[in-house]
N, C-alpha and C positions, 0 to 999 in steps of 0.2 A: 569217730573222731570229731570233735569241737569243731572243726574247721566246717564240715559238711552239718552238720546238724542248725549251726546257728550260721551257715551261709557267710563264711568271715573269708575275706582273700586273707591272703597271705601276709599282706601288707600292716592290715587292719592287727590280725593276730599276733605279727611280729611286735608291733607299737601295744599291746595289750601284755605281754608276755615280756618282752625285753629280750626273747629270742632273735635274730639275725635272719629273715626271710629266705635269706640260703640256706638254712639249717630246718625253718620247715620244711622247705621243697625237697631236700633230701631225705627228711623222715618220710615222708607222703612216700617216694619214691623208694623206700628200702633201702635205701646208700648210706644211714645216720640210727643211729639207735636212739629211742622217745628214753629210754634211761628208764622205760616200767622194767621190773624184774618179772620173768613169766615161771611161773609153779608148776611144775606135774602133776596132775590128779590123785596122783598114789601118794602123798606124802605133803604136798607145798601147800601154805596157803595165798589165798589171790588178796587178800586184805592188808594195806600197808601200816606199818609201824608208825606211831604219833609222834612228832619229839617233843 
């Protein structure tokens, strides 16, 4: 996650993002979906569509 990698609280990410700091701390936490689509190995692929 961005968050840990480049060391960003929450605060900092939210003003970066335009996200609502309550809405990362819920993705962190499991309670909120990041909106990535996750693939099956057997058929999905992990690479997202360009628009």
């Amino acid at each position: 996650m961005l968050l840990f990698k480049q060391a960003l609280s929450q605060i900092k990410l939210s003003e970066l993002t335009g996200i609502p700091r309550r809405h990362i701390a819920e993705m962190e936490n499991g309670k909120r979906s990041t909106g990535k689509k996750e693939h099956s190995e057997a058929g999905g692929s992990s690479e997202r569509q360009q628009l």
